[in-house]
C-alpha positions as CSV (number, residue, x, y, z in Angstrom):
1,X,0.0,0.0,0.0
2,X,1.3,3.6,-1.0
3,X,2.3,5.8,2.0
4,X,0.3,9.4,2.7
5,X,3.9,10.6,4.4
6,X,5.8,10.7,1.2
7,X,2.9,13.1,-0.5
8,X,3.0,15.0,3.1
9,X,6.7,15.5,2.2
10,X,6.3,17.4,-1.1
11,X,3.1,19.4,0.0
12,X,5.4,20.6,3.1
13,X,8.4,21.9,0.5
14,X,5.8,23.9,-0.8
15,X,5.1,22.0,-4.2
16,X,2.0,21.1,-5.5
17,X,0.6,17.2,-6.2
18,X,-0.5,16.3,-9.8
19,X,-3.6,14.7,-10.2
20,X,-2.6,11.1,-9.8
21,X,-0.8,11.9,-6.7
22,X,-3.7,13.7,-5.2
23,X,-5.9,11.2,-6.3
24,X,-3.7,8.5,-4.5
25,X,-3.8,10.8,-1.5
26,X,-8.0,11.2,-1.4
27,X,-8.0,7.1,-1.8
28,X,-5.6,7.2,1.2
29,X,-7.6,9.3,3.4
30,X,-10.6,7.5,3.0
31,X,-8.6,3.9,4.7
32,X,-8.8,3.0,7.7
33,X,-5.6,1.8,8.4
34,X,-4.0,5.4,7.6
35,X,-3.6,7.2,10.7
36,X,-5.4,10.0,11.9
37,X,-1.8,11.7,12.5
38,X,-0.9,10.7,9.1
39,X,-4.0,12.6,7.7
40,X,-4.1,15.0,10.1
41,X,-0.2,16.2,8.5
42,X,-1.5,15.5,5.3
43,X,-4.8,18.0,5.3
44,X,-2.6,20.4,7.4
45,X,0.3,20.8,4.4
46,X,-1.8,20.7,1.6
47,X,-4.2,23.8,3.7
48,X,-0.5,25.7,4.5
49,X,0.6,25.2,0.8
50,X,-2.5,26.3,-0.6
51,X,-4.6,23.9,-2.8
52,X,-4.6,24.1,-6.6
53,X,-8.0,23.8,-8.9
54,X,-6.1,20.4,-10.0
55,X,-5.6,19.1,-6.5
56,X,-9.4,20.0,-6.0
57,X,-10.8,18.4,-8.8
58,X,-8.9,15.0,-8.8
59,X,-9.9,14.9,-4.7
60,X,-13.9,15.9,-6.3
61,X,-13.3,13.2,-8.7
62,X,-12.6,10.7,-6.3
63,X,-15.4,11.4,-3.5
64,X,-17.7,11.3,-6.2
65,X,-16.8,7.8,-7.4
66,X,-17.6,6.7,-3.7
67,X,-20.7,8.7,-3.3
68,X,-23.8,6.3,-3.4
69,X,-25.5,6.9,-6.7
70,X,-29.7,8.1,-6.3
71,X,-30.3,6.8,-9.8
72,X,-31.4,10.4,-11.3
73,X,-29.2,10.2,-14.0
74,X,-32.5,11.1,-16.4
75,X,-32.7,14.5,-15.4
76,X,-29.0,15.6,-14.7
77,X,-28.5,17.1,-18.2
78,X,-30.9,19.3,-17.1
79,X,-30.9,19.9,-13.4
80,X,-28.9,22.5,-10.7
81,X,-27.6,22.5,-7.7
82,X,-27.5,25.9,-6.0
83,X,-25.4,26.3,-2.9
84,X,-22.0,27.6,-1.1
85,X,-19.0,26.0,0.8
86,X,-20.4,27.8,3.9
87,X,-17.7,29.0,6.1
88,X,-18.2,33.0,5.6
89,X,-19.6,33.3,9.3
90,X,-22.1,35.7,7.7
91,X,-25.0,34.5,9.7
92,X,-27.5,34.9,6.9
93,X,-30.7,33.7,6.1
94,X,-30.7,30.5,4.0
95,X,-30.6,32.7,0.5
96,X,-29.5,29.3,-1.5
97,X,-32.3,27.3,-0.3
98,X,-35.0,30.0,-1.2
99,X,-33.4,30.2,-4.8
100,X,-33.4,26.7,-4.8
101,X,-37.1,26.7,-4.8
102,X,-37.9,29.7,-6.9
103,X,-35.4,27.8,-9.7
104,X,-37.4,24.7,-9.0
105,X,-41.1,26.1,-9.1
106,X,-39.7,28.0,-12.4
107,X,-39.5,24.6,-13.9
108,X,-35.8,23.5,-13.8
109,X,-34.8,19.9,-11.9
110,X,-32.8,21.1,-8.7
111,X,-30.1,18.6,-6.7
112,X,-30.2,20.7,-3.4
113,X,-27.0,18.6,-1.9
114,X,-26.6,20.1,1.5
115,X,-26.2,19.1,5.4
116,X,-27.0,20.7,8.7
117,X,-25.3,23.6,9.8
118,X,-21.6,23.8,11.2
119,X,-21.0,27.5,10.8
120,X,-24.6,29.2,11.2
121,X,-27.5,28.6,13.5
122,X,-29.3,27.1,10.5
123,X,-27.9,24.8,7.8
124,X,-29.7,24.0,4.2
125,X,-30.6,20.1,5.8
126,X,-32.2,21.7,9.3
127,X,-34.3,24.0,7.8
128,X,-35.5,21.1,4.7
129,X,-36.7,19.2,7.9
130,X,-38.7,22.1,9.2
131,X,-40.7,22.1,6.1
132,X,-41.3,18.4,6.6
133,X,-39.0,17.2,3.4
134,X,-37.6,13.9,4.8
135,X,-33.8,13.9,4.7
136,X,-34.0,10.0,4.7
137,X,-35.9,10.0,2.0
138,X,-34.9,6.8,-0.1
139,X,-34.3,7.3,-3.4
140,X,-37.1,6.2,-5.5
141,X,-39.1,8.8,-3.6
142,X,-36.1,11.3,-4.3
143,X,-36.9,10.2,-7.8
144,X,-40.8,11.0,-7.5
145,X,-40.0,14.5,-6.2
146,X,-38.1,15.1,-9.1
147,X,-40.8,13.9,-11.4
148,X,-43.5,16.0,-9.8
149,X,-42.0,18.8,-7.9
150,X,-38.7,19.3,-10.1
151,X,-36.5,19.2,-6.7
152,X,-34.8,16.8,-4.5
153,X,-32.9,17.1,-1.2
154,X,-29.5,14.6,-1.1
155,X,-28.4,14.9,2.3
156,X,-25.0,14.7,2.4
157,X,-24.4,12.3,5.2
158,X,-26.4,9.5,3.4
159,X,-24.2,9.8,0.4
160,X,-20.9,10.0,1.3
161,X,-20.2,6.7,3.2
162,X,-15.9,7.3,2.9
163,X,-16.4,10.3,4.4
164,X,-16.4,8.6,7.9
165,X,-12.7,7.9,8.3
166,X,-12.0,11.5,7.9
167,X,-14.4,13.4,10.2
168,X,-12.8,12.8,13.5
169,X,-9.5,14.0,11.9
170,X,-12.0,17.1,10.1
171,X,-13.5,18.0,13.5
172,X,-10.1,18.0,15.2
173,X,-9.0,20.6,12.7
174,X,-11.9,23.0,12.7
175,X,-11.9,23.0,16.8
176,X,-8.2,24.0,16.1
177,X,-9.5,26.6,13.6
178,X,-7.8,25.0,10.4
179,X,-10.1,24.9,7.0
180,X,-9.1,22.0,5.2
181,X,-9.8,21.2,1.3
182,X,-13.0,19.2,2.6
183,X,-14.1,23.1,3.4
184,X,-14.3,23.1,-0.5
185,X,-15.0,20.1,-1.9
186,X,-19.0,19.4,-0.5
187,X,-20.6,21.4,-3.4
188,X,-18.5,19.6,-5.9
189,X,-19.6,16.2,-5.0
190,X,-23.2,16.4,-5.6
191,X,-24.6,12.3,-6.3
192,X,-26.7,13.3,-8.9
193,X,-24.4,15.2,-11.0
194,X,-26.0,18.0,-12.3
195,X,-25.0,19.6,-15.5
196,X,-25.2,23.0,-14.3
197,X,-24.0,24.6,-11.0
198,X,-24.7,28.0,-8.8
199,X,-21.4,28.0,-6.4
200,X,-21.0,30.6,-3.7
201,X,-17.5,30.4,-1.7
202,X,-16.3,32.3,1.8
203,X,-13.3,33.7,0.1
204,X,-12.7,35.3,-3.3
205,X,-9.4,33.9,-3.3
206,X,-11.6,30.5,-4.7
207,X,-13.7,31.8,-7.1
208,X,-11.5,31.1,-10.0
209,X,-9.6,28.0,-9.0
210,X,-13.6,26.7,-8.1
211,X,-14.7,27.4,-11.3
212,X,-11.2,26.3,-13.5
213,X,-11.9,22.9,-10.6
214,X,-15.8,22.4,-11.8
215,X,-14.7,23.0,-15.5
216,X,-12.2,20.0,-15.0
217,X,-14.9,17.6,-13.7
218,X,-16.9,18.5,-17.0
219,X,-19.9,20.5,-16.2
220,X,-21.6,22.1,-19.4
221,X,-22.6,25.5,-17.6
222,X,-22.5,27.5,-14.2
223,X,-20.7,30.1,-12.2
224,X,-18.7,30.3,-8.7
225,X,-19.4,33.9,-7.2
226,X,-18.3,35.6,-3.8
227,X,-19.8,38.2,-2.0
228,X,-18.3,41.5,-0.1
229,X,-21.2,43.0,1.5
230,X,-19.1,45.5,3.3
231,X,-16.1,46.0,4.7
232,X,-14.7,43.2,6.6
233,X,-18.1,40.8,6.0
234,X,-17.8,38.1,3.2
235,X,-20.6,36.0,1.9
236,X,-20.7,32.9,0.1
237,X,-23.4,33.8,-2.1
238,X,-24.2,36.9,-4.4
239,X,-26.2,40.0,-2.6
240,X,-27.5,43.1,-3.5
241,X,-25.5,44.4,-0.4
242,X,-21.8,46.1,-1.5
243,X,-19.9,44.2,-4.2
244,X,-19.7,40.3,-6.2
245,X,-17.0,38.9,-7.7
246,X,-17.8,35.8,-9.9
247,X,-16.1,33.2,-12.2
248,X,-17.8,31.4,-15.1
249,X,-16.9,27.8,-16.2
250,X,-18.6,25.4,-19.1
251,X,-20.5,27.9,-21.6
252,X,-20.0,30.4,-19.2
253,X,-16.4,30.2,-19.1
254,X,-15.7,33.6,-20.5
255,X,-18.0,35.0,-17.7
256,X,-15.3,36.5,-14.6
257,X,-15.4,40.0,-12.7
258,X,-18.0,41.9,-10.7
259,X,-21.6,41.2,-11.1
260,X,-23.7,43.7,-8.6
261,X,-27.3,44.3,-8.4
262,X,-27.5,47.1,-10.8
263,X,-25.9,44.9,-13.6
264,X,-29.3,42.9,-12.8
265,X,-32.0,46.0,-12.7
266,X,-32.1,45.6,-9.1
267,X,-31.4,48.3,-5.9
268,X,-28.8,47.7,-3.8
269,X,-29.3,47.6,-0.3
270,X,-27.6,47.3,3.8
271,X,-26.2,43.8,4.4
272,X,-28.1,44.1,7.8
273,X,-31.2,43.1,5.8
274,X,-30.0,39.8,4.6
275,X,-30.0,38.6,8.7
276,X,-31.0,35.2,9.1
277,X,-31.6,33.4,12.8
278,X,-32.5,29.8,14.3
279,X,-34.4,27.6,12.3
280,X,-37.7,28.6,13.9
281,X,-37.0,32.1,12.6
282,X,-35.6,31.1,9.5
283,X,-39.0,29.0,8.6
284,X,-40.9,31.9,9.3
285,X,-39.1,34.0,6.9
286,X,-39.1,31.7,4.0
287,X,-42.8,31.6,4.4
288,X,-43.2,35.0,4.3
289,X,-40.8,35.4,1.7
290,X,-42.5,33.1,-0.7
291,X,-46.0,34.0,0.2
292,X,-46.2,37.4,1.2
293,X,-46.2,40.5,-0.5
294,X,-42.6,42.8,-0.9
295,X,-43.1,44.4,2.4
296,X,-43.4,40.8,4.0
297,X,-39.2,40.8,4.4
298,X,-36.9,43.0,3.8
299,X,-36.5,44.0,0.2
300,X,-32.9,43.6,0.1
301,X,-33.3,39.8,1.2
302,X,-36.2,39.5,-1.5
303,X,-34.0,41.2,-4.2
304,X,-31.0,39.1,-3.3
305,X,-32.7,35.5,-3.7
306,X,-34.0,37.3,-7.0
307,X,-30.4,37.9,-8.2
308,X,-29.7,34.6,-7.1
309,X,-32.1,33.0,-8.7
310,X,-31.6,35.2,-12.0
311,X,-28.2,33.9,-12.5
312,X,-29.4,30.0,-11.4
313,X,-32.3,30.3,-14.6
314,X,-29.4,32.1,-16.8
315,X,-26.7,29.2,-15.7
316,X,-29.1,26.6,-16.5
317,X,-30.4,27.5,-19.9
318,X,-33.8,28.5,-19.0
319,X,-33.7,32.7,-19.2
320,X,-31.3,34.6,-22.1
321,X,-29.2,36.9,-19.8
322,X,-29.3,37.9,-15.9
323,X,-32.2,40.4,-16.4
324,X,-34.7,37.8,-18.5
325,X,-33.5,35.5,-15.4
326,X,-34.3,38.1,-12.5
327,X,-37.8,38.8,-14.4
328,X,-38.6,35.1,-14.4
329,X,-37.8,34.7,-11.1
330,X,-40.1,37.4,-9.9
331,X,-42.6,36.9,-12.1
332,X,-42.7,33.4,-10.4
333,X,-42.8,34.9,-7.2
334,X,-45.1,37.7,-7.2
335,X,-47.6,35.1,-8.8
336,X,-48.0,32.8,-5.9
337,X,-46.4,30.3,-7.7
338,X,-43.5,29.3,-5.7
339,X,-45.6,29.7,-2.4
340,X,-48.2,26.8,-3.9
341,X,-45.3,25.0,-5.2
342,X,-44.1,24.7,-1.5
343,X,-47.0,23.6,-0.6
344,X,-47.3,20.7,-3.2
345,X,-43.6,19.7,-1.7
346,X,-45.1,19.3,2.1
347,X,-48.3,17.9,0.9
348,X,-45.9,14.9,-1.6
349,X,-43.7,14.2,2.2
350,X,-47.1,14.4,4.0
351,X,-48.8,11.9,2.1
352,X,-46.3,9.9,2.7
């Protein structure tokens, strides 16, 4: 059996691993009869060294032969996921979620692929159970909800069996305050493989190596994006709040710079409205986003999930440009349709 020390040793004289090496070290970190010292070095020197879009993808590559496959292969030509590494510390309201099901109710498949929180009060997976969508959900109902509702939730955890021997050695690092590559690499390992992709990172340091990583593992379309609501805040979505900084990949690929909420026909607005809370809280606001009327939430939350979602309906084929994308996207919400389209997704879990 190869040796993780020996790829340790070139990642700590500041040299990066080709593909096959940092493929071997992914299959490595997933045995367990490697060390949690060994891997502990390992994930420490390739976070001090700095990891490369290569490194990324061939670890993405990897996870995603050992994720458990839901069998939705039929619509992933079609379908997005839209969500961020997490890790900003922003304390937001779940903006990806809500897009999520304004993209869905618009009509395009959506792999949400998500977990409870670690960072925030709220993750993507605790507030999906609030609404009643099962996260155990096996997969030939996952399959149903795509059929009927255009949406299905993969909770991470179920998918991602290798995953195990790593997360002691993960949740030693985080208590220690190090971000490993595993900060990155959960929105690149979606099971179902969607062709298109809506990625929001904590840093704009990954927007390009993200996108030049997700245009290595073949996707046809999408765009990595970071938000700098103001000074000294970062967000791992796009806002209306301060500035955005995004990268595209696929068809998009020659897509990179700032995209604001002016560039979309939108105001811009205080980062203090984009608040999020506890999941009780957080529920309560997605209702009255998707049901109410503008004044129900703050209209710089409301105009920031339809940025979001303008860009998701652009990525994915299904609007021209950002603007045709925003204007779908309300038109979809001011309707009623996405509120009775979450209605039909706790009615399909209810009947259950």
């Amino acid at each position: 059996m190869q040796a993780l020390e020996p790829l340790t040793g070139i990642l700590l004289a500041g040299d990066d691993l080709d593909a096959d090496q940092a493929t071997v070290a992914a299959e490595l970190l997933m045995r367990s009869d490697v060390s949690a010292a060994a891997k502990r070095a390992f994930l420490t020197g390739l976070a001090l060294k700095g990891e490369t879009a290569t490194e990324v993808a061939a670890f993405a590559y990897v996870f995603r032969d050992h994720a458990v496959d839901p069998g939705v292969g039929e619509w992933a030509a079609r379908a997005i996921d839209v969500c961020g590494t997490g890790g900003d510390g922003s304390g937001t309201f779940n903006i990806s979620t809500a897009v999520s099901f304004v993209v869905a109710a618009a009509g395009v498949p959506v792999f949400k692929h998500g977990n409870r929180s670690i960072t925030s009060k709220c993750g993507s997976a605790d507030l999906m159970e609030a609404l009643g969508i099962r996260l155990d959900a096996p997969h030939e109902m996952l399959r149903e909800s795509l059929r009927e509702l255009n949406f299905c939730f993969f909770f991470a955890p179920a998918f991602h069996p290798a995953f195990k021997e790593i997360m002691p050695v993960r949740r030693a690092l985080a208590e220690a305050g190090q971000r490993t590559i595993f900060n990155l690499l959960g929105p690149l390992i979606n099971p179902g493989r969607p062709a298109y992709q809506l990625l929001g990172v904590f840093s704009q340091a990954w927007v390009q190596p993200l996108a030049d990583a997700l245009g290595e593992l073949g996707l046809t379309a999408g765009v990595v994006a970071h938000g700098c609501p103001q000074a000294g805040s970062a967000l791992d979505e796009l806002s209306c709040a301060g500035e955005n900084f995004i990268a595209g990949f696929g068809r998009l690929a020659s897509e990179s710079g700032g995209l604001n909420a002016a560039d979309a026909g939108l105001p811009s607005c205080g980062f203090s409205e984009l608040a999020g809370g506890d999941v009780e809280a957080n529920l309560a606001m997605m209702h009255a986003l998707l049901s109410g009327g503008p004044s129900a939430v703050p209209s710089g939350l409301r105009n920031t999930v339809l940025l979001n979602a303008g860009v998701a309906l652009w990525v994915a084929g299904a609007a021209v440009d950002l603007e045709d994308g925003v204007s779908k996207a309300r038109q979809h919400l001011e309707s009623g349709a996405v509120a009775e389209w979450l209605q039909r997704v706790r009615d399909f879990y209810k009947n259950d």
